[in-house]
N, C-alpha and C positions, 0 to 999 in steps of 0.2 A: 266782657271787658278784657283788654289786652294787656300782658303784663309792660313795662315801659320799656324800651329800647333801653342797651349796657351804654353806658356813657363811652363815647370813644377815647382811646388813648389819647393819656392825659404827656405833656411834655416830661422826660425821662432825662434826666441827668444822665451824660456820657460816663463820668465814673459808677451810675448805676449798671447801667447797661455793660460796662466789663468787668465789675464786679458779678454779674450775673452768668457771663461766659465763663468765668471762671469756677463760679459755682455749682457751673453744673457739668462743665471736666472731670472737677472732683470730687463729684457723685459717681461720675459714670465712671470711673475707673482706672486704673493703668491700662495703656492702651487702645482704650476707646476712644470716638470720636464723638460730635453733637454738631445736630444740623442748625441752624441760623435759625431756621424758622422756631425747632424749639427756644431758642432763647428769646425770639419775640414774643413767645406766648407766655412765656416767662415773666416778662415784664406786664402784661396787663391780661386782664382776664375780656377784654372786650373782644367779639367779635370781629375787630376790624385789625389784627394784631401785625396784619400786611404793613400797616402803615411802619411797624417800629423798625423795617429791616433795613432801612436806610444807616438808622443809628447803630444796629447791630452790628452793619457791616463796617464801619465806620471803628468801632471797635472794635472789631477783630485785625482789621485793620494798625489800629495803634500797639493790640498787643501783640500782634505778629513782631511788630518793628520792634519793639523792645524785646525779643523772645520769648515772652510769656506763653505763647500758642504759637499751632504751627497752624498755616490754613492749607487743606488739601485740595486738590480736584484730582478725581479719579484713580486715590489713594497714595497721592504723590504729593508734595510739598512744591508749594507755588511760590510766585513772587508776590508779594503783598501787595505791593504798588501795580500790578500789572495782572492780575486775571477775572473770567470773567465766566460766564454761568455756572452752575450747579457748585457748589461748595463744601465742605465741613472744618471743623474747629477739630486741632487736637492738642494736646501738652508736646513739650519737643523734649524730644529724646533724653535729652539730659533730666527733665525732670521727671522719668520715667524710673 
């Protein structure tokens, strides 16, 4: 007998999902960054945790725009509304 498949990720409220970037900024530290994909895993323990990076980005997204996070690519700060593979979340400067 087979144990039962993880139920797939369940619908996530967008203030969860930046509630959660945020949470884990400020675990990782001054300074540090967190990649997207940990914050999906973040959010559910199911193996399909692919599905949540839509939302995730989505809020990193909103909190870029309000300045809460900075989003980088290639350790540079991006424009929120305009970039596009590999990514990371970081705190902005000022709240360093």
């Amino acid at each position: 007998m087979t144990s039962p498949e993880p139920d797939p990720p369940t619908k996530v409220a967008p203030a969860v999902a930046e509630a959660a970037v945020l949470r884990l900024l400020s675990e990782a530290g001054v300074g540090k960054t967190v990649s997207p994909t940990d914050v999906a895993r973040a959010l559910t323990a199911s193996p399909d945790w692919h599905l949540m990076m839509p939302l995730v980005r989505r809020a990193a997204i909103k909190l870029a725009l309000a300045g809460q996070i900075v989003i980088t690519r290639k350790g540079k700060p991006v424009d929120p509304n305009d970039f596009k593979g590999v990514y990371r979340l970081g705190l902005p400067p000022q709240a360093l």
